[in-house]
PDB file of N, H, CA, C and O in Angstrom:
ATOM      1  N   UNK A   1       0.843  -1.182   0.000  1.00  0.00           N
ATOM      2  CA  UNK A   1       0.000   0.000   0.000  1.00  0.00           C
ATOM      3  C   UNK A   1       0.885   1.241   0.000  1.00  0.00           C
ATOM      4  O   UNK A   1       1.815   1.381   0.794  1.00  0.00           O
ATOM      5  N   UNK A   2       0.587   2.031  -0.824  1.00  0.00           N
ATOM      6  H   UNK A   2      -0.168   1.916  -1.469  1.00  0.00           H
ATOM      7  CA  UNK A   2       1.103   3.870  -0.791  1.00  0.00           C
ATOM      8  C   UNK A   2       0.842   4.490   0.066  1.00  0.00           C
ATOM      9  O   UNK A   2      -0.330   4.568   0.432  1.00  0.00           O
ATOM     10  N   UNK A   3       1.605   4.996   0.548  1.00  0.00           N
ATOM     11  H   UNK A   3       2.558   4.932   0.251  1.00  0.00           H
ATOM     12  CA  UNK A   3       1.320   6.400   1.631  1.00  0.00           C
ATOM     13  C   UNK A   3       1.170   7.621   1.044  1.00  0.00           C
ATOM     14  O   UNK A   3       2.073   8.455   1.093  1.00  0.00           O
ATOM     15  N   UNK A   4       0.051   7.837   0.453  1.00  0.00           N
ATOM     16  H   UNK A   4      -0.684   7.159   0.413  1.00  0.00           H
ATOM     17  CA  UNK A   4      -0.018   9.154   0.002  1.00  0.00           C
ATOM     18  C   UNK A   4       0.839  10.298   0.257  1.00  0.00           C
ATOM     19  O   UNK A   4       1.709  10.805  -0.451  1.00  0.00           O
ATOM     20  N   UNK A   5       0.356  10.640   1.577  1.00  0.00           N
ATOM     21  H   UNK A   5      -0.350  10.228   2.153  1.00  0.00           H
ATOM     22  CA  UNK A   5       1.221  11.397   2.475  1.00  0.00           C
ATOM     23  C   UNK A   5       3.090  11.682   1.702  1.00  0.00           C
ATOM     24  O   UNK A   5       3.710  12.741   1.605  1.00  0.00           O
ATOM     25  N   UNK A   6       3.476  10.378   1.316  1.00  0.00           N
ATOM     26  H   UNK A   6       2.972   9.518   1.394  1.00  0.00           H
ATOM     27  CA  UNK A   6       4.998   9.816   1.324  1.00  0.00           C
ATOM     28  C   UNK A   6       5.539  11.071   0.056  1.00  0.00           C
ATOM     29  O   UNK A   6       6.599  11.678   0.210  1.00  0.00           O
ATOM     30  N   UNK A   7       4.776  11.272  -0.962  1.00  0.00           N
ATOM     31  H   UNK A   7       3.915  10.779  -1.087  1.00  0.00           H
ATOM     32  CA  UNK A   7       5.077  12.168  -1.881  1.00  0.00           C
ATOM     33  C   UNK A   7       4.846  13.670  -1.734  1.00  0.00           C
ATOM     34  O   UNK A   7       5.344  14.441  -2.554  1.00  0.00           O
ATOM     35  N   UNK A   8       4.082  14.122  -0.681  1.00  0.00           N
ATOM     36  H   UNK A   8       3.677  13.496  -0.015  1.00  0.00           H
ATOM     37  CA  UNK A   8       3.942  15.370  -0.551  1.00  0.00           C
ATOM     38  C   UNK A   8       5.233  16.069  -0.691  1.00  0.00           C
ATOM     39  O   UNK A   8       6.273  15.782  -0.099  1.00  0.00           O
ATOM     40  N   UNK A   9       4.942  17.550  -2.019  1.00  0.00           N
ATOM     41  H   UNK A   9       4.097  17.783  -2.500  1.00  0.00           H
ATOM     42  CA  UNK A   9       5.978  18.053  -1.976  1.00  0.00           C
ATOM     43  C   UNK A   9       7.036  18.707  -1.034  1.00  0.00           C
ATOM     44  O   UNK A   9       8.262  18.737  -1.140  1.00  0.00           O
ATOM     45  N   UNK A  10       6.007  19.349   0.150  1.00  0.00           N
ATOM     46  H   UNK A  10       5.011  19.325   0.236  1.00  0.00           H
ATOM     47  CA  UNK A  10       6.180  19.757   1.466  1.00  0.00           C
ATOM     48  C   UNK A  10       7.241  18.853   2.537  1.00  0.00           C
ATOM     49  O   UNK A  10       7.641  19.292   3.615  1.00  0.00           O
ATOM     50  N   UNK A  11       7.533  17.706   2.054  1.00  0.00           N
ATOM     51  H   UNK A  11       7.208  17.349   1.178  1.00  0.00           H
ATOM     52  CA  UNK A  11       7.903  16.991   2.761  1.00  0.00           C
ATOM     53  C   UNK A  11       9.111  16.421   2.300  1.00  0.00           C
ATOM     54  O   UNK A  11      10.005  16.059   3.065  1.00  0.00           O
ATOM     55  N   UNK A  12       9.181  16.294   0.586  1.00  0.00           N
ATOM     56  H   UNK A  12       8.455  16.587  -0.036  1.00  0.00           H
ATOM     57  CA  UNK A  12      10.263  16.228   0.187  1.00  0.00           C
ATOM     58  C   UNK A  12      11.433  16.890   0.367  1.00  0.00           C
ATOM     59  O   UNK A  12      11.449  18.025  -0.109  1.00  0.00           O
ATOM     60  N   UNK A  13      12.982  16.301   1.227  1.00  0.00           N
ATOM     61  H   UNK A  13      12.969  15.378   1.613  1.00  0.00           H
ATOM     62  CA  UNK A  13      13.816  17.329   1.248  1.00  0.00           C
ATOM     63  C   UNK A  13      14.434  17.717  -0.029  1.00  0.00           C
ATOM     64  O   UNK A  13      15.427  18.432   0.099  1.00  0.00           O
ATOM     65  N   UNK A  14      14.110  17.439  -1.150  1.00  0.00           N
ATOM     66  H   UNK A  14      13.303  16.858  -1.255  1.00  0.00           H
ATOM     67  CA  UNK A  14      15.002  17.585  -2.951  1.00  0.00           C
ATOM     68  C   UNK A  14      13.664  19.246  -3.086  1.00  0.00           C
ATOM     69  O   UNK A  14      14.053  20.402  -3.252  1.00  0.00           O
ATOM     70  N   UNK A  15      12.467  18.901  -2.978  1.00  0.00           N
ATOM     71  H   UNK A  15      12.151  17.962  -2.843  1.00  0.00           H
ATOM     72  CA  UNK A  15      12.058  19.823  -2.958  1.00  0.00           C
ATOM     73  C   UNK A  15      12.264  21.225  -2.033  1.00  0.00           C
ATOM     74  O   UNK A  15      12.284  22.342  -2.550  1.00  0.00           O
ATOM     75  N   UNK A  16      12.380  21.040  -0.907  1.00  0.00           N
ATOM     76  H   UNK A  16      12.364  20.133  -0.487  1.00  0.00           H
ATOM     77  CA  UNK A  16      12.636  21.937   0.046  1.00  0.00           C
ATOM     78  C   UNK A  16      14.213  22.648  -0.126  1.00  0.00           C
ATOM     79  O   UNK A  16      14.578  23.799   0.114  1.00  0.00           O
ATOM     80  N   UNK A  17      14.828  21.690  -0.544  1.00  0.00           N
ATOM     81  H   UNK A  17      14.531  20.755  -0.739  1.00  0.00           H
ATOM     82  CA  UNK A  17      16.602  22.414  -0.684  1.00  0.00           C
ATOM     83  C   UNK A  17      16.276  23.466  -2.159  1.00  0.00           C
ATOM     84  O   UNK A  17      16.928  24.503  -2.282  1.00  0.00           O
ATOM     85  N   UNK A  18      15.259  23.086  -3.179  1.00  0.00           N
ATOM     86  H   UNK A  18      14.730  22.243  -3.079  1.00  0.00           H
ATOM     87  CA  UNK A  18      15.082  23.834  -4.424  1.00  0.00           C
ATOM     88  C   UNK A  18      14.461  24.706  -3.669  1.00  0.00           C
ATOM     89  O   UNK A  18      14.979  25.742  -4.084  1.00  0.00           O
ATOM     90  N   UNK A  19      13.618  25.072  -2.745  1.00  0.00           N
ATOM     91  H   UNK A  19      13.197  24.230  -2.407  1.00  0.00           H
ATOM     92  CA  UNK A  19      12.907  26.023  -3.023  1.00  0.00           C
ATOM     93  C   UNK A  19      13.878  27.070  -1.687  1.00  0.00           C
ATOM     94  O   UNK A  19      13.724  28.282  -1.541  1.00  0.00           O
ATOM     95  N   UNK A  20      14.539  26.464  -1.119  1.00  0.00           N
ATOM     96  H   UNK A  20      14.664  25.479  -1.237  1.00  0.00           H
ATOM     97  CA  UNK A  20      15.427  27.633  -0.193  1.00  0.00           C
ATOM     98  C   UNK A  20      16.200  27.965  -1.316  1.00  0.00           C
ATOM     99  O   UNK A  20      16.346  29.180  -1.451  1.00  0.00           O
ATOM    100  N   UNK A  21      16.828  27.149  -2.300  1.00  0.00           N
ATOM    101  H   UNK A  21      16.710  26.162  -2.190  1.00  0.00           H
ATOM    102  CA  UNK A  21      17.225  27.955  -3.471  1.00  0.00           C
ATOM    103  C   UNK A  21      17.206  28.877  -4.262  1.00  0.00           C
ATOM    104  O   UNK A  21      18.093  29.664  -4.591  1.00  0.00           O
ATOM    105  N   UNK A  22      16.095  28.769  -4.597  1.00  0.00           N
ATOM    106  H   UNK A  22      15.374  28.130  -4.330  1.00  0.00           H
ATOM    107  CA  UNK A  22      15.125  29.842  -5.118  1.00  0.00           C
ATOM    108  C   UNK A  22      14.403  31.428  -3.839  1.00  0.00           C
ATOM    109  O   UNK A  22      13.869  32.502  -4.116  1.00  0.00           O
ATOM    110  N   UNK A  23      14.704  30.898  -2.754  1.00  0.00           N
ATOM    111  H   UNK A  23      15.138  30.026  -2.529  1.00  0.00           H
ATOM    112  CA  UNK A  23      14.722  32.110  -1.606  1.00  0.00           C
ATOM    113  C   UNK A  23      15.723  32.666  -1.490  1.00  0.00           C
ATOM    114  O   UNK A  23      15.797  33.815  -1.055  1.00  0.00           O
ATOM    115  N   UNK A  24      16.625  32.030  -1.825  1.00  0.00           N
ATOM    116  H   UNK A  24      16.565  31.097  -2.179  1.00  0.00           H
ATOM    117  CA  UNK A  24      18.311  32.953  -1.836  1.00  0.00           C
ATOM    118  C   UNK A  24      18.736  33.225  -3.110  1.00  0.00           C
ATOM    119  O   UNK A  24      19.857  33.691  -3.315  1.00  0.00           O
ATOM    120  N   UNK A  25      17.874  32.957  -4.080  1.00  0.00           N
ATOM    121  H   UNK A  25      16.963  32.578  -3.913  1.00  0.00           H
ATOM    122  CA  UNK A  25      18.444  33.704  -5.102  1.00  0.00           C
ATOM    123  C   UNK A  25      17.724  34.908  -5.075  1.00  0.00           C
ATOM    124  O   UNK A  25      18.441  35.893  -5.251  1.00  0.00           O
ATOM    125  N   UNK A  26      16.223  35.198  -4.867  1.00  0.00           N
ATOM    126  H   UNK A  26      15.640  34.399  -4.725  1.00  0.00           H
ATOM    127  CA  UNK A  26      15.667  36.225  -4.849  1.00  0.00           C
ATOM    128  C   UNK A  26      16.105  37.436  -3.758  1.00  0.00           C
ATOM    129  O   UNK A  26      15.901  38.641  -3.903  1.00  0.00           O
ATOM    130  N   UNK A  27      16.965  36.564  -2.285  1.00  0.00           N
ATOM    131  H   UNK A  27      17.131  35.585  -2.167  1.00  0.00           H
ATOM    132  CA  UNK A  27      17.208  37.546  -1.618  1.00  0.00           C
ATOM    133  C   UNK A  27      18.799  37.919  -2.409  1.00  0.00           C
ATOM    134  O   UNK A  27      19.358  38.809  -1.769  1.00  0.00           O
ATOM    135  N   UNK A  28      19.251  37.664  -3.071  1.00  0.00           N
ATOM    136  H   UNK A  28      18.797  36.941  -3.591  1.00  0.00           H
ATOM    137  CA  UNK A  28      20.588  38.087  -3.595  1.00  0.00           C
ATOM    138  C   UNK A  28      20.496  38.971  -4.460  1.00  0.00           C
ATOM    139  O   UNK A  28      21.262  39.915  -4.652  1.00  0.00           O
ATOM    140  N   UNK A  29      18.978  38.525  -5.346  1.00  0.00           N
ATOM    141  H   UNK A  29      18.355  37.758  -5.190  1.00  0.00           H
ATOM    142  CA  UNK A  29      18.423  39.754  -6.123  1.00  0.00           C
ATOM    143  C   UNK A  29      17.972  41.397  -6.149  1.00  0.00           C
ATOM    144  O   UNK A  29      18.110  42.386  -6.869  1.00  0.00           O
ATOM    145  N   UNK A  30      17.307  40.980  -4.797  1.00  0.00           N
ATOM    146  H   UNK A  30      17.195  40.177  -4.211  1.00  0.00           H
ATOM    147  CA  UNK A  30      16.899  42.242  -4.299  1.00  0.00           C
ATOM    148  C   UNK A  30      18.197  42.609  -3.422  1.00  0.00           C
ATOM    149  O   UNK A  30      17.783  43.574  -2.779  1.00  0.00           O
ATOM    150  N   UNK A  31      19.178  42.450  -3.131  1.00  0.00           N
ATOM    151  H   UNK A  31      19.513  41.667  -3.653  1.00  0.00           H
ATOM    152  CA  UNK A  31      20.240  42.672  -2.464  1.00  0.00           C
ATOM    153  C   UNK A  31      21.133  44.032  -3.255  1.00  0.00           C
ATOM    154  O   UNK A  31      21.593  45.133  -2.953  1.00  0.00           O
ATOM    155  N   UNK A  32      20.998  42.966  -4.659  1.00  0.00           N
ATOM    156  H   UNK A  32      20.625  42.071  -4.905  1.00  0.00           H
ATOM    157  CA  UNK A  32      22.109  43.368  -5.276  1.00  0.00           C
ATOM    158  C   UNK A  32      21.553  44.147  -6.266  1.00  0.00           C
ATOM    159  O   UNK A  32      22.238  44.349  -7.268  1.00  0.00           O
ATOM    160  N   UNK A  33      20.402  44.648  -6.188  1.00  0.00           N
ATOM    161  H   UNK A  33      19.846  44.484  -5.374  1.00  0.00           H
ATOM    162  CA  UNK A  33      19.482  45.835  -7.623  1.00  0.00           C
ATOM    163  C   UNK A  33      20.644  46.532  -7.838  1.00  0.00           C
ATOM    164  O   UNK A  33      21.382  46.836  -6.901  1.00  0.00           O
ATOM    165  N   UNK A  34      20.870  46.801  -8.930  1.00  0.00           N
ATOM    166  H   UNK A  34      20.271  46.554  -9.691  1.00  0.00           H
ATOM    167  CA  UNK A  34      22.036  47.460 -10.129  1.00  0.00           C
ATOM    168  C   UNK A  34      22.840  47.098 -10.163  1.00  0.00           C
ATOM    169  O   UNK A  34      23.733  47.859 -10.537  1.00  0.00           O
ATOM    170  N   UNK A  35      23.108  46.106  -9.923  1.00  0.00           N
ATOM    171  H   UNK A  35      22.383  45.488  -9.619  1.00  0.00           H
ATOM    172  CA  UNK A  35      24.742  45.094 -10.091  1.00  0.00           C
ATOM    173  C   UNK A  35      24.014  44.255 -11.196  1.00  0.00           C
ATOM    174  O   UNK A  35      22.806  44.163 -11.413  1.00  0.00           O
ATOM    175  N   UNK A  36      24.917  43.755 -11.742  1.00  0.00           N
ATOM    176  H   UNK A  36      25.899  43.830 -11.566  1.00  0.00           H
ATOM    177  CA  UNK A  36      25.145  42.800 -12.763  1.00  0.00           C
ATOM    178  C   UNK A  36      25.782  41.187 -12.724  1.00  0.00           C
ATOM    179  O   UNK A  36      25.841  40.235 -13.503  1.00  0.00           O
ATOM    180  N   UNK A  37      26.286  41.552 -11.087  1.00  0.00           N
ATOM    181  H   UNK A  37      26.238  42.325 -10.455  1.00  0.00           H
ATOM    182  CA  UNK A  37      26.731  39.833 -10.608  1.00  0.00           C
ATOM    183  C   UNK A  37      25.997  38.814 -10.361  1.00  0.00           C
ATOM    184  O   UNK A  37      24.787  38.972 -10.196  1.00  0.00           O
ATOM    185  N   UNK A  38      26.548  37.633 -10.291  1.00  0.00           N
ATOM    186  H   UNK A  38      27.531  37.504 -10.426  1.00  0.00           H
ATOM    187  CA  UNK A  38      25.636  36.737 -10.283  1.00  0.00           C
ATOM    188  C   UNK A  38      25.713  36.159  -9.135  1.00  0.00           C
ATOM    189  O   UNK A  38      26.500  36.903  -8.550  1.00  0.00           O
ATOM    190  N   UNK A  39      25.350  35.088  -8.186  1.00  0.00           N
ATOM    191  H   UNK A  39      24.710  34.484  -8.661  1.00  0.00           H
ATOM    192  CA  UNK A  39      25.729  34.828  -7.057  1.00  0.00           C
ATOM    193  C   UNK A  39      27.077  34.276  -6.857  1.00  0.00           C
ATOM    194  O   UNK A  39      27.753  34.332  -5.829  1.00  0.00           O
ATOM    195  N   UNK A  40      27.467  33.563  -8.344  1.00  0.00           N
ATOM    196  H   UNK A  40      26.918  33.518  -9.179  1.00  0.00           H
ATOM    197  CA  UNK A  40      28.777  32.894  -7.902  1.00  0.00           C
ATOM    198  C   UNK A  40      29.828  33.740  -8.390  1.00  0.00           C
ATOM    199  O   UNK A  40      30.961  33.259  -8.384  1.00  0.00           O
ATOM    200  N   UNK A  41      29.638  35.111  -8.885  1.00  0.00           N
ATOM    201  H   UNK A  41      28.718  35.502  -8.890  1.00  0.00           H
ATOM    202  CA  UNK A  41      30.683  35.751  -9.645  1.00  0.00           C
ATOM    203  C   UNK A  41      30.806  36.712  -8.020  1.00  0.00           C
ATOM    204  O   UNK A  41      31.800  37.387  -7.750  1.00  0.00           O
ATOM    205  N   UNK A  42      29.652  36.587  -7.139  1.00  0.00           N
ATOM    206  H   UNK A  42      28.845  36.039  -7.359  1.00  0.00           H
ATOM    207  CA  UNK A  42      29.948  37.710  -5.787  1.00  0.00           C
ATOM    208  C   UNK A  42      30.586  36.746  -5.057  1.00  0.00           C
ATOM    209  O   UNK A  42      31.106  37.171  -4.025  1.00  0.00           O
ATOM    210  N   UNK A  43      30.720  35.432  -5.306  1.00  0.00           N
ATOM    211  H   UNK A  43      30.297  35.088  -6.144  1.00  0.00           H
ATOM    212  CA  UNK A  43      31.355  34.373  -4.120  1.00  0.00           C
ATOM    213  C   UNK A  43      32.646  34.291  -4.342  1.00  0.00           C
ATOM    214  O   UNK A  43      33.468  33.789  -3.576  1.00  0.00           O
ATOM    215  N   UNK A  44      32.906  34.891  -5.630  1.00  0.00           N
ATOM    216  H   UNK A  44      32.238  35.299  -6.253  1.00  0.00           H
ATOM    217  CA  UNK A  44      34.866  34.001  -6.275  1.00  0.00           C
ATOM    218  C   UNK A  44      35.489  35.707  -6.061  1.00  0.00           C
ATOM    219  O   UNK A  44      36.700  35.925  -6.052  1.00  0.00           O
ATOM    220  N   UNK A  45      34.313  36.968  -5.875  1.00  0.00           N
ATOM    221  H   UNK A  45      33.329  36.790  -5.882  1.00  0.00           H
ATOM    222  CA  UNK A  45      35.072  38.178  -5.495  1.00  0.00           C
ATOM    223  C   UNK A  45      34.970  37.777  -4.019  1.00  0.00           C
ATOM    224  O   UNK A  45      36.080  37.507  -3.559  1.00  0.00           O
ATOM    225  N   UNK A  46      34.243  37.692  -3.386  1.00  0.00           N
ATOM    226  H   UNK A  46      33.342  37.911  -3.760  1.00  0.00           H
ATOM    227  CA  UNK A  46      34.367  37.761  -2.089  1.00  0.00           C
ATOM    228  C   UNK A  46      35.959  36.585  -1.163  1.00  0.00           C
ATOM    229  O   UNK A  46      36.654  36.799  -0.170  1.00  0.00           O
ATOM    230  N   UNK A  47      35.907  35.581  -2.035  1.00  0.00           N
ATOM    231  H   UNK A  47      35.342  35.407  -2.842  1.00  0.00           H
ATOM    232  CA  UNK A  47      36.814  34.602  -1.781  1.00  0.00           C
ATOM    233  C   UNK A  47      38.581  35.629  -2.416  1.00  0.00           C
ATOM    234  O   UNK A  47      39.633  35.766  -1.791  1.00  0.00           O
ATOM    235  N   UNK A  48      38.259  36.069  -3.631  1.00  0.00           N
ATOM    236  H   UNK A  48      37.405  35.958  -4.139  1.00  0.00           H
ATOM    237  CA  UNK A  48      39.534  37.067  -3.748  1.00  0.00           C
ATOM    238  C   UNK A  48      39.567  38.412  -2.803  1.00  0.00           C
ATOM    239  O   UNK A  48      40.654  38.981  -2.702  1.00  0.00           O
ATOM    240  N   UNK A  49      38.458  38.934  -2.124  1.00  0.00           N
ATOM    241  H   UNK A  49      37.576  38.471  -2.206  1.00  0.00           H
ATOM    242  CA  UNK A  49      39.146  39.770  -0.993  1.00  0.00           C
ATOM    243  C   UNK A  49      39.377  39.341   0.218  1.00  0.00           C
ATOM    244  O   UNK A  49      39.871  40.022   1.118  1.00  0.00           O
ATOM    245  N   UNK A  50      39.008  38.117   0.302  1.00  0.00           N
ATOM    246  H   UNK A  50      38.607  37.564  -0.428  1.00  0.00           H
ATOM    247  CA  UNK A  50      40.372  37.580   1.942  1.00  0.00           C
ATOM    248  C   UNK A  50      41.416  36.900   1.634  1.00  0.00           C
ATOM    249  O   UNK A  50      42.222  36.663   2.534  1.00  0.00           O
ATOM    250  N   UNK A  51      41.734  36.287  -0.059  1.00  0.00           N
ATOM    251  H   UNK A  51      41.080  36.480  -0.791  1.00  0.00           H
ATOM    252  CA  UNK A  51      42.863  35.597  -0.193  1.00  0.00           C
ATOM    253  C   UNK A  51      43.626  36.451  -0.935  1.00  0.00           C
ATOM    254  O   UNK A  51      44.822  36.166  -1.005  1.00  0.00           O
ATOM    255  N   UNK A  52      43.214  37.497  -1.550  1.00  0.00           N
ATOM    256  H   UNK A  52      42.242  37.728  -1.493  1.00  0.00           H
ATOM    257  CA  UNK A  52      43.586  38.335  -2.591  1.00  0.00           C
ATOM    258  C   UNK A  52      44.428  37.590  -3.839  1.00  0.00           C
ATOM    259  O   UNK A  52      44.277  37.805  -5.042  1.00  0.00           O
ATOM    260  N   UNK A  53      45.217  36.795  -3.299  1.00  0.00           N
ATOM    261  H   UNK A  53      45.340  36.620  -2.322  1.00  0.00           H
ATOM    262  CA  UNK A  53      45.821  36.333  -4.700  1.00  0.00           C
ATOM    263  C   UNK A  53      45.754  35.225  -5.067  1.00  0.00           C
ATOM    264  O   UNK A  53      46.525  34.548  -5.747  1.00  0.00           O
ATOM    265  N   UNK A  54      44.475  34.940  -4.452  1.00  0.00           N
ATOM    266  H   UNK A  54      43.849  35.491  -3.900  1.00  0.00           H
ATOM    267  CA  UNK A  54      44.012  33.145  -5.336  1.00  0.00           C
ATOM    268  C   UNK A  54      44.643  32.523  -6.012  1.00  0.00           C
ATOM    269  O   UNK A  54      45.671  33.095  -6.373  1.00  0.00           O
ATOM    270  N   UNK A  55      44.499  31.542  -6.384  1.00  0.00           N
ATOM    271  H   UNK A  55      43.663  31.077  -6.091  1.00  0.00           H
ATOM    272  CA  UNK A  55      44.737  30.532  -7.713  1.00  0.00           C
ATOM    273  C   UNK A  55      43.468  30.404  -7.774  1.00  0.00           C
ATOM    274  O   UNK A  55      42.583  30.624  -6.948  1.00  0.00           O
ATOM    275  N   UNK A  56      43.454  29.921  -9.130  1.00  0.00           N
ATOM    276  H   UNK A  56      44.173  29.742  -9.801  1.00  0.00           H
ATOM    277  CA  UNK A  56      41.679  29.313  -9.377  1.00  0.00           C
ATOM    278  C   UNK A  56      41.564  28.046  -8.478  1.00  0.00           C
ATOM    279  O   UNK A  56      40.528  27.930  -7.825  1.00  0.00           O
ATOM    280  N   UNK A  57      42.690  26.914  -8.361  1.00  0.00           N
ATOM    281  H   UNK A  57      43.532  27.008  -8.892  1.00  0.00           H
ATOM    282  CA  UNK A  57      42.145  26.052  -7.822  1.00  0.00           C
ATOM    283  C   UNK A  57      42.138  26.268  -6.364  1.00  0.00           C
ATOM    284  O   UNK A  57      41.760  25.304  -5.700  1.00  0.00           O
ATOM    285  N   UNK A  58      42.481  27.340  -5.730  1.00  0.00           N
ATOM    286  H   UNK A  58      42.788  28.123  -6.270  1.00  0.00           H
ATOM    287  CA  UNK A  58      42.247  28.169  -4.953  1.00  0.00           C
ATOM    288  C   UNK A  58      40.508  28.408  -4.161  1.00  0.00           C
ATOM    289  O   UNK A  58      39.930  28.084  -3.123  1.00  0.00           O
ATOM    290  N   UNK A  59      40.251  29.094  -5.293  1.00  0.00           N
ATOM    291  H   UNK A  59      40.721  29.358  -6.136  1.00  0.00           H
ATOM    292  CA  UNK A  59      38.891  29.744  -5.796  1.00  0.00           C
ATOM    293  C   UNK A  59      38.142  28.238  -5.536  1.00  0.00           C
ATOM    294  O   UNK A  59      37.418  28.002  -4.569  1.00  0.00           O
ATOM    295  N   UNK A  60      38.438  27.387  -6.487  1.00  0.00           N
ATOM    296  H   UNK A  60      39.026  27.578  -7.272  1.00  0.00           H
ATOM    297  CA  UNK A  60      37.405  26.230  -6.175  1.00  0.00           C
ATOM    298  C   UNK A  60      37.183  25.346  -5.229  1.00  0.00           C
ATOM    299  O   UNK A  60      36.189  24.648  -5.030  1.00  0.00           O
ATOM    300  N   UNK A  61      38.386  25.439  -4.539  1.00  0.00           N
ATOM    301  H   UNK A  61      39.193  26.006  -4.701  1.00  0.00           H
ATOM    302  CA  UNK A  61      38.690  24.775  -3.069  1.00  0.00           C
ATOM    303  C   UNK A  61      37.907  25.117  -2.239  1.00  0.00           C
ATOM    304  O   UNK A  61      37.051  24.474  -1.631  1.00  0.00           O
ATOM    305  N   UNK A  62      38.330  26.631  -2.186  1.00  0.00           N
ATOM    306  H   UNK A  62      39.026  27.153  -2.680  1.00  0.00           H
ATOM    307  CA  UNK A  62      37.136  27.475  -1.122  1.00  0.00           C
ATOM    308  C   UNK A  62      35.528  27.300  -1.319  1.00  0.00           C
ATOM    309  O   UNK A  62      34.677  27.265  -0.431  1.00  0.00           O
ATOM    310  N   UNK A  63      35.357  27.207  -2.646  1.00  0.00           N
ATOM    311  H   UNK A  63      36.049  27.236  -3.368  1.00  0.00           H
ATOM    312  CA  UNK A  63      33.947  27.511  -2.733  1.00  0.00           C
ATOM    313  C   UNK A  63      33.241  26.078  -2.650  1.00  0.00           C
ATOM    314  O   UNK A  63      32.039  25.940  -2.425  1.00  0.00           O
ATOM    315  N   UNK A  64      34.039  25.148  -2.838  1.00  0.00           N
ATOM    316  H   UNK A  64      35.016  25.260  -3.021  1.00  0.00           H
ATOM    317  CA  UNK A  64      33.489  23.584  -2.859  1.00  0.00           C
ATOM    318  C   UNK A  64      32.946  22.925  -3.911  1.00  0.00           C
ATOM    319  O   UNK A  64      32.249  21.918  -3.789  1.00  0.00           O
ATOM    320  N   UNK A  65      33.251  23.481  -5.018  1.00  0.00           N
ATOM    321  H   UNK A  65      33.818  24.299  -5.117  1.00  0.00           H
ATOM    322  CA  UNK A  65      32.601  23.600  -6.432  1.00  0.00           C
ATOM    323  C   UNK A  65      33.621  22.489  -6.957  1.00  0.00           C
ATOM    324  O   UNK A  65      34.709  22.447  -6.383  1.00  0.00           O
ATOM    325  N   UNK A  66      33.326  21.394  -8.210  1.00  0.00           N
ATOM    326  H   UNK A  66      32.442  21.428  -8.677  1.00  0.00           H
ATOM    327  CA  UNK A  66      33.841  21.245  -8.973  1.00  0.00           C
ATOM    328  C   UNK A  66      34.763  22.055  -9.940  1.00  0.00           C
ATOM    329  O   UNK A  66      34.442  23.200 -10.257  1.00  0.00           O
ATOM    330  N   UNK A  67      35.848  21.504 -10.389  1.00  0.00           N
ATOM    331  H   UNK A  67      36.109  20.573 -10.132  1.00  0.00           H
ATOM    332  CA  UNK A  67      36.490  22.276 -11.172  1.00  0.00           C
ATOM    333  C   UNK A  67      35.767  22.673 -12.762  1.00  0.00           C
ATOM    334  O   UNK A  67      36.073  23.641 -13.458  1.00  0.00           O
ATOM    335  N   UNK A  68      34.708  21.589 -13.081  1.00  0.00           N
ATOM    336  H   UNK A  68      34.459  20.802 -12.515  1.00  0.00           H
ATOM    337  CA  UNK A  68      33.902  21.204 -14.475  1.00  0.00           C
ATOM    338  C   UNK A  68      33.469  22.150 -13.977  1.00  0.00           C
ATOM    339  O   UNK A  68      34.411  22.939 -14.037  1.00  0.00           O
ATOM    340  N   UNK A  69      32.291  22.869 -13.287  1.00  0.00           N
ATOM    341  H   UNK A  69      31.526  22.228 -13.238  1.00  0.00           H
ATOM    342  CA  UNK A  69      31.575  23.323 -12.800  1.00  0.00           C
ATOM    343  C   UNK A  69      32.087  24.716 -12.924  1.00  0.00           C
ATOM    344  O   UNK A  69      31.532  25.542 -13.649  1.00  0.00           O
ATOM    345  N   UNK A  70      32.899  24.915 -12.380  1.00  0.00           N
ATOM    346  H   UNK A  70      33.350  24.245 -11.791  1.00  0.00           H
ATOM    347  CA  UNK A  70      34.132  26.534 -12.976  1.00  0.00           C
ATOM    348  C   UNK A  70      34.057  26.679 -14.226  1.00  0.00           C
ATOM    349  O   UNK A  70      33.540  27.690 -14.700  1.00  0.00           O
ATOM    350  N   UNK A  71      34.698  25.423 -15.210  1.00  0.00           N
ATOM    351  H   UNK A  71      35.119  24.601 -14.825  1.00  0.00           H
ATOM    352  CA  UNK A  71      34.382  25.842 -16.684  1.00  0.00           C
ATOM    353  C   UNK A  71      33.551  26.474 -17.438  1.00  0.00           C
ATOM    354  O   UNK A  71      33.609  27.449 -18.187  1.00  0.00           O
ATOM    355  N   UNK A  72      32.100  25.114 -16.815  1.00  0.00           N
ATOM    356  H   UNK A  72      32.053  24.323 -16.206  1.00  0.00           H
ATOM    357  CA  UNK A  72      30.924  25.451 -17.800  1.00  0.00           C
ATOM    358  C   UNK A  72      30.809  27.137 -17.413  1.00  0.00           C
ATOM    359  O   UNK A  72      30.730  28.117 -18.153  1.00  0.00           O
ATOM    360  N   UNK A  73      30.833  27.023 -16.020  1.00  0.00           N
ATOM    361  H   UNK A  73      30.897  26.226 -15.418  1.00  0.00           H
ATOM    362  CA  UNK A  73      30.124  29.154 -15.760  1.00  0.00           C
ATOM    363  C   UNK A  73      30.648  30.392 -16.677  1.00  0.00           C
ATOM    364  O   UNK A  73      30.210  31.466 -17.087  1.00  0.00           O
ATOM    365  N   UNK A  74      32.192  29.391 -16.784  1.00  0.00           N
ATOM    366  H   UNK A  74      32.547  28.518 -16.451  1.00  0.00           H
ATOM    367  CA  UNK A  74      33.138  30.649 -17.686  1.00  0.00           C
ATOM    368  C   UNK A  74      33.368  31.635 -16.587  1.00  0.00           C
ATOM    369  O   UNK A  74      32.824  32.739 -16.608  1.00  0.00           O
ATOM    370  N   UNK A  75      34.252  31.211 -15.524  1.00  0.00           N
ATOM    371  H   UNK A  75      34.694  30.314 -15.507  1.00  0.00           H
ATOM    372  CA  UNK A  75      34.722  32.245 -14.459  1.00  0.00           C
ATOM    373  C   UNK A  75      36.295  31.854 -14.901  1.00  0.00           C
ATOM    374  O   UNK A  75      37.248  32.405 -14.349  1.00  0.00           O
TER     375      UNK A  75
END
């Protein structure tokens, strides 16, 4: 037997991690009105003003990101 219940989106954590996702992108949005950055282009500046002279694999260390993941963005 199904537990109905078992699929509620509310309950799903894949759903719940998307939608705090989507709450922090909007608060980054309204954060950042007239900027042009994106969240991860404010994370690899913010990571170059306490290390100042990074390496990229630097950059990706810190941020926990794949290195593929650097590519595709084009940072």
């Amino acid at each position: 037997m199904t537990n109905t219940n078992a699929g509620s989106l509310s309950e799903s954590m894949l759903h719940l991690l998307h939608r705090a996702g989507q709450v922090a992108d909007e608060m980054f949005t309204e954060e950042m009105q007239g900027s042009d950055l994106t969240p991860r282009q404010f994370a690899v500046l913010r990571v170059l003003q306490r290390l100042e002279t990074a390496s990229q694999t630097d950059i990706v260390n810190d941020l926990r990101i794949s290195s593929s993941v650097w590519w595709r963005a084009g940072l």
